[in-house]
PyMOL Python script that loads the backbone (N, CA, C, O; Angstrom):
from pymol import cmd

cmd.read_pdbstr("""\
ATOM      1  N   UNK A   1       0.854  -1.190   0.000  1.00  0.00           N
ATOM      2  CA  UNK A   1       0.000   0.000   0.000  1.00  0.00           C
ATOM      3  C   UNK A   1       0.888   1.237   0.000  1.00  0.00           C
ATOM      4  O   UNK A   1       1.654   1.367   0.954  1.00  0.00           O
ATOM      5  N   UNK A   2       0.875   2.201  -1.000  1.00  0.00           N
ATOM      6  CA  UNK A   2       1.152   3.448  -0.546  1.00  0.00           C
ATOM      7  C   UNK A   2       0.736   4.670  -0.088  1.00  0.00           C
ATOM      8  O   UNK A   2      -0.472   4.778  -0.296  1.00  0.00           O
ATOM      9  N   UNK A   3       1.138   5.510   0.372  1.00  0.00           N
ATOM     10  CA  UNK A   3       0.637   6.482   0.407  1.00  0.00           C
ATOM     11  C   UNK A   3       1.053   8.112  -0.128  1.00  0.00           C
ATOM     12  O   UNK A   3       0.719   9.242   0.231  1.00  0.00           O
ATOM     13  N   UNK A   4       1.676   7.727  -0.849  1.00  0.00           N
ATOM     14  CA  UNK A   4       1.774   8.669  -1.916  1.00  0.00           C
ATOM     15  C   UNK A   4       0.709   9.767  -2.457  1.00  0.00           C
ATOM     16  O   UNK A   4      -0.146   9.408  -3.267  1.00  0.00           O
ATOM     17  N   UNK A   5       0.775  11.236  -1.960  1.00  0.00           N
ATOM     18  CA  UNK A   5      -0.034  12.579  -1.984  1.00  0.00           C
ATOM     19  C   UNK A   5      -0.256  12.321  -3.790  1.00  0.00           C
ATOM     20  O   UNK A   5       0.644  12.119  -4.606  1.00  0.00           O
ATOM     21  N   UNK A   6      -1.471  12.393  -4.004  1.00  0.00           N
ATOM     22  CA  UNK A   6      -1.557  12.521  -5.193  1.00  0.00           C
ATOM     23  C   UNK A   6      -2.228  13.484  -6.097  1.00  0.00           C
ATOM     24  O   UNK A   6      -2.087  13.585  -7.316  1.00  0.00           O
ATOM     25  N   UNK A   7      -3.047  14.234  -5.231  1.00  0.00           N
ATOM     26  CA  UNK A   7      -3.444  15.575  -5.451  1.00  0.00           C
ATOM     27  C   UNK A   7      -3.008  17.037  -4.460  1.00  0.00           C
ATOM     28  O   UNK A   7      -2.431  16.823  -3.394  1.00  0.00           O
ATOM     29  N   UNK A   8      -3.218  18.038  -4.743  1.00  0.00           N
ATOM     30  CA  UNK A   8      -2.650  19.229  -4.226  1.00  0.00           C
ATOM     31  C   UNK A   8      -3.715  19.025  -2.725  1.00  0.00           C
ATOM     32  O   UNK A   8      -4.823  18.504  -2.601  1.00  0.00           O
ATOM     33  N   UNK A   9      -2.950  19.581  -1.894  1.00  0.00           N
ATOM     34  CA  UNK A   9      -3.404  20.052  -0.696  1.00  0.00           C
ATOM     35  C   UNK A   9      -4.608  21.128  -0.444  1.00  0.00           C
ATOM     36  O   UNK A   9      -4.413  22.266  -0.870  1.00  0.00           O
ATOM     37  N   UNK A  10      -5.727  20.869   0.159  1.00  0.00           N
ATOM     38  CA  UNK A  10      -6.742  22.191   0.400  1.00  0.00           C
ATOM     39  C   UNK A  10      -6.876  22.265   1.460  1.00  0.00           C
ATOM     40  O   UNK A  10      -6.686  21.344   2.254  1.00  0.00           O
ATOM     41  N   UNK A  11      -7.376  23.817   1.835  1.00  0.00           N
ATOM     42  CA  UNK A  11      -7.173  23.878   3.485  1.00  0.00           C
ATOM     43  C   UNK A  11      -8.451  24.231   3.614  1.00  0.00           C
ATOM     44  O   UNK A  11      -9.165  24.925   2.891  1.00  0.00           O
ATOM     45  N   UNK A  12      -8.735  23.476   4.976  1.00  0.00           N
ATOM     46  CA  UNK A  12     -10.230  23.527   5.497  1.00  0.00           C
ATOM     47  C   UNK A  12     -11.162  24.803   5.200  1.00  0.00           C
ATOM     48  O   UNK A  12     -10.828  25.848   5.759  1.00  0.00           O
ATOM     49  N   UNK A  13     -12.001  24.816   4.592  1.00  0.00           N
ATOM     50  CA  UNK A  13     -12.792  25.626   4.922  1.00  0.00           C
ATOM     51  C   UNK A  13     -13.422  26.433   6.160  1.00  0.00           C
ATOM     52  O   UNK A  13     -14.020  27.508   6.199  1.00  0.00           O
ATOM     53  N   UNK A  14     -13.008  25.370   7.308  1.00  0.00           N
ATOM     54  CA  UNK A  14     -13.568  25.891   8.568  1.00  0.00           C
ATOM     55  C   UNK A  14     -12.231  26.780   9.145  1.00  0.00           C
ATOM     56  O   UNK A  14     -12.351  27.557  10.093  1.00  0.00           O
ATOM     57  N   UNK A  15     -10.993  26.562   8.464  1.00  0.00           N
ATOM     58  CA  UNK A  15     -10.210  27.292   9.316  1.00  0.00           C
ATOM     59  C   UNK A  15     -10.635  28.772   9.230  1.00  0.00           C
ATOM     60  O   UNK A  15     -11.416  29.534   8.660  1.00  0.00           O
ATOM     61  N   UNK A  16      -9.336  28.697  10.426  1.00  0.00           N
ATOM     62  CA  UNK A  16     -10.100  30.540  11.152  1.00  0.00           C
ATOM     63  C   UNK A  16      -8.926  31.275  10.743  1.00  0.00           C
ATOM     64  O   UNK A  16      -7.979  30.665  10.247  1.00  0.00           O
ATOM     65  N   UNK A  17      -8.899  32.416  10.889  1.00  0.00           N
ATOM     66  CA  UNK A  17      -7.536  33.917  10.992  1.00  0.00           C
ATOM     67  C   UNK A  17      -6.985  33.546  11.830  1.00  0.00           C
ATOM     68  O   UNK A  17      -6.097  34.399  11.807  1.00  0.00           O
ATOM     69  N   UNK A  18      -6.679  32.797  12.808  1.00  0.00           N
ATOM     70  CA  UNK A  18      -5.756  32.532  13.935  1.00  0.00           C
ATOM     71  C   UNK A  18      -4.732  31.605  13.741  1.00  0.00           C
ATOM     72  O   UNK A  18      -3.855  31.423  14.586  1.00  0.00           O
ATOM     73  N   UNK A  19      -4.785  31.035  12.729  1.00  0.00           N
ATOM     74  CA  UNK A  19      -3.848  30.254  11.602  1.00  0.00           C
ATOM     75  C   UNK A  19      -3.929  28.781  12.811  1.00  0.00           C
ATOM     76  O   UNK A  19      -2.885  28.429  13.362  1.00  0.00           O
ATOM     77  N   UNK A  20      -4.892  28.247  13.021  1.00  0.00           N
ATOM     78  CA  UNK A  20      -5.421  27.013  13.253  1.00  0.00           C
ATOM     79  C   UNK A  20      -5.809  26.253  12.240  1.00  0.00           C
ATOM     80  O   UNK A  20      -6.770  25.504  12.419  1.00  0.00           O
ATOM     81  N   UNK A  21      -5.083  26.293  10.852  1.00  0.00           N
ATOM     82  CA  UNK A  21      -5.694  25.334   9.859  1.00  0.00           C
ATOM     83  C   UNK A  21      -5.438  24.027  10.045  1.00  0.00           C
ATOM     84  O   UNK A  21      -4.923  23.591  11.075  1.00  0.00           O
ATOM     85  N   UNK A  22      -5.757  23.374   9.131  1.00  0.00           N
ATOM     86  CA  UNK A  22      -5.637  22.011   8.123  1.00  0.00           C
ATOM     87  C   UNK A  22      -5.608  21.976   6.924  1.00  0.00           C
ATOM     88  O   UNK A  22      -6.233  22.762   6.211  1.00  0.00           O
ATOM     89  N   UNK A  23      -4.714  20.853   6.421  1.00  0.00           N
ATOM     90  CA  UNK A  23      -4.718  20.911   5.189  1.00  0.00           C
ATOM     91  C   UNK A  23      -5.038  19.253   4.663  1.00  0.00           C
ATOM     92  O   UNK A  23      -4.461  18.318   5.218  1.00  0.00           O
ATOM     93  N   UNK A  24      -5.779  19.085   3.811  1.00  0.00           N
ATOM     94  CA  UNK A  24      -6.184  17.733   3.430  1.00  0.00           C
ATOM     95  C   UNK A  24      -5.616  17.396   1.751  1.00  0.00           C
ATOM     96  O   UNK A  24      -5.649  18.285   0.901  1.00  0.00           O
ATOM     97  N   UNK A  25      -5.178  16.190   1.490  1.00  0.00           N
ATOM     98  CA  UNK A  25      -4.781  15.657   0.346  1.00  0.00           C
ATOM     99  C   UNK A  25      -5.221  14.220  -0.077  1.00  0.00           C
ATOM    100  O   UNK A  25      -5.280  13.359   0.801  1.00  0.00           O
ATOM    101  N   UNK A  26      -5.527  13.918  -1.335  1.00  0.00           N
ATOM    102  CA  UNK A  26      -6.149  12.486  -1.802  1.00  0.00           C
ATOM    103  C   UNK A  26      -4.556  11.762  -1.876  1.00  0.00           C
ATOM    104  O   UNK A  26      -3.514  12.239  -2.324  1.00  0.00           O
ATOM    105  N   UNK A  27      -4.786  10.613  -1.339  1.00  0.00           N
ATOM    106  CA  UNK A  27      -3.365   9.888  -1.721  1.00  0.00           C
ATOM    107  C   UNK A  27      -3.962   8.938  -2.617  1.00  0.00           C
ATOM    108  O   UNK A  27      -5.129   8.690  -2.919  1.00  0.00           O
ATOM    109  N   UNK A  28      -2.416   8.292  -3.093  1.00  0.00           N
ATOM    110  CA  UNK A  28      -2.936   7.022  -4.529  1.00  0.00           C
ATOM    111  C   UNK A  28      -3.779   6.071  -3.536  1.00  0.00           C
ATOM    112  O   UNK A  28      -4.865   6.444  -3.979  1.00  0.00           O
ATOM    113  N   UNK A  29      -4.075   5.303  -2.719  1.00  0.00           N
ATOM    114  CA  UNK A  29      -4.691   4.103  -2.218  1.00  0.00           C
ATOM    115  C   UNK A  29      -6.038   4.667  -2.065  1.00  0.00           C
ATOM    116  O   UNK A  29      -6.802   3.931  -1.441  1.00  0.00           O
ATOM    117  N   UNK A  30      -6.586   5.911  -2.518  1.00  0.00           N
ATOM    118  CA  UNK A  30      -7.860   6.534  -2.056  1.00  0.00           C
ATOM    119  C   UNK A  30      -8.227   7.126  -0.417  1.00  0.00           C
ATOM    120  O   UNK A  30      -9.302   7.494   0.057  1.00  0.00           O
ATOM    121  N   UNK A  31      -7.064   7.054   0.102  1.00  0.00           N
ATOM    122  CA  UNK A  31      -7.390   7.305   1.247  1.00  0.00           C
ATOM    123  C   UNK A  31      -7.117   9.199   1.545  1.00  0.00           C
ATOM    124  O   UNK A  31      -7.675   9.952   0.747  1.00  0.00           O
ATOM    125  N   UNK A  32      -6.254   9.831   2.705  1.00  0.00           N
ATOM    126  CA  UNK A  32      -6.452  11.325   2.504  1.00  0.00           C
ATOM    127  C   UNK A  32      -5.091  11.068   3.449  1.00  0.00           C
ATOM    128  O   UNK A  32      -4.724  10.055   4.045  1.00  0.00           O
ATOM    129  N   UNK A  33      -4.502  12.384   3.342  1.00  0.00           N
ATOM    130  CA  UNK A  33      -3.388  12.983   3.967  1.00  0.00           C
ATOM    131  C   UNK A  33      -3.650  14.704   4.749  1.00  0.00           C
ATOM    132  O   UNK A  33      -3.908  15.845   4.365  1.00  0.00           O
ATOM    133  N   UNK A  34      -3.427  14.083   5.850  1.00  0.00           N
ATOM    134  CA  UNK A  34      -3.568  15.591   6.647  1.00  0.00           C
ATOM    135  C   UNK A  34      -2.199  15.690   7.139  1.00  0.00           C
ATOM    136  O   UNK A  34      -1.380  14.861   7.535  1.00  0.00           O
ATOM    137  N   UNK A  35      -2.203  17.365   6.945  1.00  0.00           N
ATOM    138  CA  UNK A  35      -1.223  18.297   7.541  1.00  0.00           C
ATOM    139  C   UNK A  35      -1.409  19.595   8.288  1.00  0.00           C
ATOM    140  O   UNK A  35      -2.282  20.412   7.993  1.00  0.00           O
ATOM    141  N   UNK A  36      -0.689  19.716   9.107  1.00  0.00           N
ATOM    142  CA  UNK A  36      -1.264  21.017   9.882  1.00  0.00           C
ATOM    143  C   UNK A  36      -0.185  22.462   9.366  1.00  0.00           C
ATOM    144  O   UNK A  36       1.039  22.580   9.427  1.00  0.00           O
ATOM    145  N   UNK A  37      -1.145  23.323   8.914  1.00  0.00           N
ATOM    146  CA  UNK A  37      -0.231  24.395   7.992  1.00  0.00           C
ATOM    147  C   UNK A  37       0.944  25.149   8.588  1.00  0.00           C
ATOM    148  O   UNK A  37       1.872  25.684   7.981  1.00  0.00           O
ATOM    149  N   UNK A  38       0.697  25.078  10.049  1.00  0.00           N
ATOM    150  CA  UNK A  38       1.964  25.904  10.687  1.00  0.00           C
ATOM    151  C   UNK A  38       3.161  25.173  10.592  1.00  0.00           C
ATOM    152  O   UNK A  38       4.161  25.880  10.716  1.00  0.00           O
ATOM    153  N   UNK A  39       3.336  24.164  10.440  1.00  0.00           N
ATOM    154  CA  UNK A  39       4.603  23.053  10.021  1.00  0.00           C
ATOM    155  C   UNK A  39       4.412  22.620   8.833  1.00  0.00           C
ATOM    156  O   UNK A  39       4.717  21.432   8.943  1.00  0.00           O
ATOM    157  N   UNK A  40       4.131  22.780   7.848  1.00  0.00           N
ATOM    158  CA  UNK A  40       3.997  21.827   6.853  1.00  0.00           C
ATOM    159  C   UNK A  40       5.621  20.594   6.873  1.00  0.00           C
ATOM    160  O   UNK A  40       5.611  19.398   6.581  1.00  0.00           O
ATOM    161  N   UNK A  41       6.578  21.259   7.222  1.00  0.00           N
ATOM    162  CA  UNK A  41       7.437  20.411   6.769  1.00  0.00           C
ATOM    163  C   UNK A  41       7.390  18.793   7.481  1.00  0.00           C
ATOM    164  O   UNK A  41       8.028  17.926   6.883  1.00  0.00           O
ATOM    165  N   UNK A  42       6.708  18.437   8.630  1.00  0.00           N
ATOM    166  CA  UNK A  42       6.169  17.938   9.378  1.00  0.00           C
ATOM    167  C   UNK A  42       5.607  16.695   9.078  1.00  0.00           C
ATOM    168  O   UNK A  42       4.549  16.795   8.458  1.00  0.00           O
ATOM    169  N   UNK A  43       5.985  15.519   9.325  1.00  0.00           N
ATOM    170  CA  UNK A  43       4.868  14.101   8.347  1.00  0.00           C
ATOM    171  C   UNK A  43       3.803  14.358   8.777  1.00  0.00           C
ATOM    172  O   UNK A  43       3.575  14.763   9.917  1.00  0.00           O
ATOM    173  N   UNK A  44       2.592  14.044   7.455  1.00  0.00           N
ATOM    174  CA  UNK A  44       1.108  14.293   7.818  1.00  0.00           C
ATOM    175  C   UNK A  44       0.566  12.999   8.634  1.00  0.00           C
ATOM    176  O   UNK A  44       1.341  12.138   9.050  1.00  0.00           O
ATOM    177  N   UNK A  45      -0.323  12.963   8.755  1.00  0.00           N
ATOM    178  CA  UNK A  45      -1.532  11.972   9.061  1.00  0.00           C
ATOM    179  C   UNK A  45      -1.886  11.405   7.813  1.00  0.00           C
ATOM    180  O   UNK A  45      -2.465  12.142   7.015  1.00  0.00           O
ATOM    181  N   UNK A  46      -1.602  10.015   7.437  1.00  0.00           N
ATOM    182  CA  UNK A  46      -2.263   9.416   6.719  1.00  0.00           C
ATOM    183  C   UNK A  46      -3.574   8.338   7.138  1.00  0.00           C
ATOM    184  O   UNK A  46      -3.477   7.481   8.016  1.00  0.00           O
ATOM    185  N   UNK A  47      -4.622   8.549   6.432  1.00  0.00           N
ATOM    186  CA  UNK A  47      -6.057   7.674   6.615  1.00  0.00           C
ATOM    187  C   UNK A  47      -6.191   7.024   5.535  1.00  0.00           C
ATOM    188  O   UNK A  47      -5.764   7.364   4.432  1.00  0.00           O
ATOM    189  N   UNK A  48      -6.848   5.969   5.827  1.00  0.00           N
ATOM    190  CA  UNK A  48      -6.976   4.641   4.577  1.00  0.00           C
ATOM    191  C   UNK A  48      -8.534   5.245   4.097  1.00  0.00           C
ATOM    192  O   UNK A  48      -9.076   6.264   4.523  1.00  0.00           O
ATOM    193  N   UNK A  49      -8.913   4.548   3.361  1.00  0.00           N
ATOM    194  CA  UNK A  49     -10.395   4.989   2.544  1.00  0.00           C
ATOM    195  C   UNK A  49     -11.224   5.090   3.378  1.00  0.00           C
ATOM    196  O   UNK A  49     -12.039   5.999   3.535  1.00  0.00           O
ATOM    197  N   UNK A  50     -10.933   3.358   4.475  1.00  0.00           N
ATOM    198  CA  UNK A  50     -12.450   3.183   5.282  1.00  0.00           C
ATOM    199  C   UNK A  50     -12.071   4.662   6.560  1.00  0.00           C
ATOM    200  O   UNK A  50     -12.811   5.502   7.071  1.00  0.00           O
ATOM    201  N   UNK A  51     -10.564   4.390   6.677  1.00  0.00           N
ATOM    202  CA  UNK A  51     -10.512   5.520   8.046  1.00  0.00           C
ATOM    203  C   UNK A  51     -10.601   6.616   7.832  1.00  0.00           C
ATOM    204  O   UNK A  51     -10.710   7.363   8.805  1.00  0.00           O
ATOM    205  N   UNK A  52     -10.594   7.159   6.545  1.00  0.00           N
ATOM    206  CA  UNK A  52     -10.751   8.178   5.928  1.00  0.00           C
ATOM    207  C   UNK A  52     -12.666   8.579   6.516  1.00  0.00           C
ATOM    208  O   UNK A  52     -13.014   9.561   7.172  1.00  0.00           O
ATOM    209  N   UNK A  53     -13.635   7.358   5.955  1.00  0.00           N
ATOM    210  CA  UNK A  53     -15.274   7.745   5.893  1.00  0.00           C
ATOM    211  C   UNK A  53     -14.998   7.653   7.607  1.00  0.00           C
ATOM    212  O   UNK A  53     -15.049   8.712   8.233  1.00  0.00           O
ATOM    213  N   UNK A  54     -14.776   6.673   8.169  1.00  0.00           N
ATOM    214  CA  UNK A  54     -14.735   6.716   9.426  1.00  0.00           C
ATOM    215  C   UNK A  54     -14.679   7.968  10.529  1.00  0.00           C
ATOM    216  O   UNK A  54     -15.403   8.293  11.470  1.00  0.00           O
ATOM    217  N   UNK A  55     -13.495   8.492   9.960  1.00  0.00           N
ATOM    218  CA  UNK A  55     -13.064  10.100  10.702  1.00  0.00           C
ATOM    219  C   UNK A  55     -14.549  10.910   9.989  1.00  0.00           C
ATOM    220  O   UNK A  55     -15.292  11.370  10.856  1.00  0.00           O
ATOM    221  N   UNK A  56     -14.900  11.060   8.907  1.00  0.00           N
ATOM    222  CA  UNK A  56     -15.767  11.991   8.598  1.00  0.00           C
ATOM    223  C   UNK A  56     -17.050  11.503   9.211  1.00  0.00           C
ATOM    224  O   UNK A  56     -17.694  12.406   9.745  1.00  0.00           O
ATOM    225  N   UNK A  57     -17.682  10.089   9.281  1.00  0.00           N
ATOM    226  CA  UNK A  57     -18.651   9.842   9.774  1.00  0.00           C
ATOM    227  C   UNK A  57     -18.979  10.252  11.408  1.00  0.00           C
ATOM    228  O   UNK A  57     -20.128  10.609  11.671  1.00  0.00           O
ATOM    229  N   UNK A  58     -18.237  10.211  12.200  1.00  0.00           N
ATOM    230  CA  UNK A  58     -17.618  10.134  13.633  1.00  0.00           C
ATOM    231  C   UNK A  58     -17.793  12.214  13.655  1.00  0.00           C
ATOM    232  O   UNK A  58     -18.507  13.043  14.220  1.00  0.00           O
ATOM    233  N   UNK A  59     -17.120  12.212  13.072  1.00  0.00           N
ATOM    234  CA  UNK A  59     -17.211  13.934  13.042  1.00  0.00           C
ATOM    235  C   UNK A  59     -18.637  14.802  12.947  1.00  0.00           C
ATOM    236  O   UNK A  59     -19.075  15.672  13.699  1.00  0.00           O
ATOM    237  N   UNK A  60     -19.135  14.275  11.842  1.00  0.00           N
ATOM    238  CA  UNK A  60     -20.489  14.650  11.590  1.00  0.00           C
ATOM    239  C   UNK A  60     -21.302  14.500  12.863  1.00  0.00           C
ATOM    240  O   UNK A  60     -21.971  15.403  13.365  1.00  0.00           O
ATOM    241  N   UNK A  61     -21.177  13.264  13.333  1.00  0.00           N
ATOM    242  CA  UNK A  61     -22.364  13.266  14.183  1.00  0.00           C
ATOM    243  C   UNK A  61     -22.050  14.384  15.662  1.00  0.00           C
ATOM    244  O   UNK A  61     -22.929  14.814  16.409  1.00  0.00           O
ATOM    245  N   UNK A  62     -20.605  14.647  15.767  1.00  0.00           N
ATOM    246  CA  UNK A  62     -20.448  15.486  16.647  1.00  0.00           C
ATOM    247  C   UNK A  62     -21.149  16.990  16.768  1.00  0.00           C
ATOM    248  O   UNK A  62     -21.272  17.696  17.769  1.00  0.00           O
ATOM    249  N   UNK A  63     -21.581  17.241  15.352  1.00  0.00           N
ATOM    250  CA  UNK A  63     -22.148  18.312  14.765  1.00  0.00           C
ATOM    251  C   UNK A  63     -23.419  18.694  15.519  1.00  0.00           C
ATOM    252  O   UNK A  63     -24.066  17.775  16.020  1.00  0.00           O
ATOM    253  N   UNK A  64     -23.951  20.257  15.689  1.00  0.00           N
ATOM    254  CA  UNK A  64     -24.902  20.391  16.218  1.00  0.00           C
ATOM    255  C   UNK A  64     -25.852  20.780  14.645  1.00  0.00           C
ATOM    256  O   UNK A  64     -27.058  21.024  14.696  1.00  0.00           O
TER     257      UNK A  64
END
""", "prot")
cmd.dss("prot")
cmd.show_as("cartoon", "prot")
cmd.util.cbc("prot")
cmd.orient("prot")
């Protein structure tokens, strides 16, 4: 399996002016790559496809 960034990086929409971002990327295995923008140089977080829906499913429901 790799995880090889395979598209450009986008940064959250939810980030704020206080430079609390994220930055998210598709890797080749379909899964995503996170990075936090104040380090980029920093290894990201890699998620597999399912841990990928997993983190978003889990999140959502935290939602009001």
């Amino acid at each position: 399996m790799t995880r090889e960034v395979v598209g450009p990086y986008r940064t959250s929409s939810y980030s704020g002016q206080n430079n609390n971002c994220v930055e998210v990327a598709p890797t080749a295995d379909g899964g995503r790559a996170v990075r936090d923008t104040k380090d980029r140089a920093r290894p990201s977080l890699h998620f597999s496809p399912a841990g990928w829906q997993t983190f978003l499913t889990a999140t959502k429901k935290d939602q009001p």
